[in-house]
C-alpha positions in Angstrom: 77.2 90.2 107.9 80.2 90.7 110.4 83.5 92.8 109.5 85.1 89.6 109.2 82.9 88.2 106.4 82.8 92.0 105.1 86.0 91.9 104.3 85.8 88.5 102.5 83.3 89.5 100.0 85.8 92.7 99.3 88.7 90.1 99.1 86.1 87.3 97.0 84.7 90.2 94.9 88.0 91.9 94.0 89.7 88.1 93.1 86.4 87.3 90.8 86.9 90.9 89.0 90.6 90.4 88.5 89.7 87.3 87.1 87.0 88.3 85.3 89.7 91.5 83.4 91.7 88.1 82.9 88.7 86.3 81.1 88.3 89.3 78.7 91.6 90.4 77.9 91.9 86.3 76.6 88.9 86.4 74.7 89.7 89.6 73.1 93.0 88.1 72.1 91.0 85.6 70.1 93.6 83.1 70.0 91.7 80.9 72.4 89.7 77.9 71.0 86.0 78.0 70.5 85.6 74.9 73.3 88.0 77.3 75.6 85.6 80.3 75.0 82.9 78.7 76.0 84.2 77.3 78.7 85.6 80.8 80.1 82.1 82.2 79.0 80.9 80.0 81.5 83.2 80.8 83.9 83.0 84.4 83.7 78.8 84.1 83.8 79.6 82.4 87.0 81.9 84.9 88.3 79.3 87.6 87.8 76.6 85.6 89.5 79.3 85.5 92.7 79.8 89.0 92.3 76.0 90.0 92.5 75.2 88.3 95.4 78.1 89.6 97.2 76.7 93.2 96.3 73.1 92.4 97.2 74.6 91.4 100.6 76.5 94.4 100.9 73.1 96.3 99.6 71.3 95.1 102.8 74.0 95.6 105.5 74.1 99.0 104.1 70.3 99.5 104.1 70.4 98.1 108.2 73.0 100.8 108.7 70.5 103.9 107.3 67.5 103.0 109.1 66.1 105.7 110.6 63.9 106.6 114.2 61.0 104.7 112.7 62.9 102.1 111.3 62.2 103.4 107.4 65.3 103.7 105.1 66.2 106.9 105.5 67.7 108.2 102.1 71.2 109.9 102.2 71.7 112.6 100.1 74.2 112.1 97.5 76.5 115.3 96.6 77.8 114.8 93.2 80.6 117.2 94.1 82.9 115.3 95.7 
């Protein structure tokens, strides 16, 4: 994964989470029509799907980047202060 299609998945991830905040602020009107639920359900399950596999993507480029001198994931330490 490139910078290019890096910054894709931000722009596809952040337009299937806006969505997403759209699908649930509808559904939690409840003025929407059982049929129209379900239908958004199954967009929104879809969405999620998209959003996963952008992640895992992410996951792996970021995994490349930490390899260490023997080629092991080298864990970074995580300081919960900042």
């Amino acid at each position: 994964m490139n910078t290019e299609e890096m910054s894709e998945g931000r722009a596809s991830i952040e337009k299937a989470l806006e969505r997403l905040d759209e699908i649930v602020k509808l559904l939690e009107r409840g003025d929407v029509t059982l049929d129209e639920a379900m239908d958004m359900f199954e967009e929104g399950t879809a969405l999620v799907g998209e959003c996963t596999e952008i992640l895992e993507e992410a996951e792996q480029v970021a995994a490349k980047l930490r390899k260490g001198e023997n080629g092991e994931p080298e864990e970074l330490p995580f300081d919960s202060e900042e």
